[in-house]
C-alpha positions, 0 to 999 in steps of 0.5 A: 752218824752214818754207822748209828743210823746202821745200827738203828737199822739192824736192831730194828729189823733184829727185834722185829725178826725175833718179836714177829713169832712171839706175838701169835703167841699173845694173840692165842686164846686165853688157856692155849698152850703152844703144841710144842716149845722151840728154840727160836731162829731169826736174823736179819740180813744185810748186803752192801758194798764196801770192805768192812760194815763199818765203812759199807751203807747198807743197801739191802736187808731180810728178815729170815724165821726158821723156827717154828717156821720158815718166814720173813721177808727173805724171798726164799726163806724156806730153802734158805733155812734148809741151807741154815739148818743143813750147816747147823747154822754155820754161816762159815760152812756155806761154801761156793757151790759146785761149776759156778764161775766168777771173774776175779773182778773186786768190788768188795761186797760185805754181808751181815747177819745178827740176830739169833739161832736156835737160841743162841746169839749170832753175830756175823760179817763176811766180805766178798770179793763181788757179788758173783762170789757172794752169790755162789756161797749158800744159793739161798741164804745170801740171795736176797 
């Protein structure tokens, strides 16, 4: 029951993430086309603790739009989206920064990001051994 109401959750916010730029578009006046056609960039977030999403609840989430702007309810959506779009996407290649130290403290956090990027489906879990490292890869995008 508990991972069913997790996945209610993530396709929730994933089809509200990828529908919300989409209905400008049906509100446009009747002959306008759109200036320019892009490939759409919205996902979903999820951080929780645990070591895996199967056995972690959910305990914050963010809607992240990056095409055809930065938007959602990511609070740093537009640098998070530079990070993204600097890495091409690659969720695997936000690396720890630089002089940031962590205690080797573990309380496994576990983030989740599904949704679509640049077109193509995402589906993505990584788990951490605590905040502070979590917190240290990609300064925006897991800063929600």
């Amino acid at each position: 029951m508990r991972n069913t109401a997790r996945w209610a959750i993530t396709l929730g916010l994933t089809a509200a993430a990828v529908c919300a730029p989409l209905t400008g578009a049906a509100l446009a006046a009747p002959g306008s086309a759109p200036s320019a056609l892009y490939a759409p960039s919205a996902l979903v977030l999820t951080m929780g603790h645990g070591e895996s999403a199967m056995t972690a609840a959910p305990e914050r989430a963010a809607t992240l739009t990056c095409a055809p702007g930065s938007s959602g309810t990511h609070p740093a959506a537009a640098s998070a989206c530079a990070e993204l779009n600097g890495v091409g996407g690659d969720l695997d290649a936000l690396t720890m920064r630089e002089g940031v130290f962590c205690t080797k403290e573990y309380d496994p956090v576990v983030v989740t990001v599904a949704g679509v990027w640049q077109g193509e489906r995402v589906s993505y879990e990584r788990v951490f051994s605590n905040e502070c490292v979590m917190n240290a890869h990609g300064s925006s995008v897991f800063a929600f």
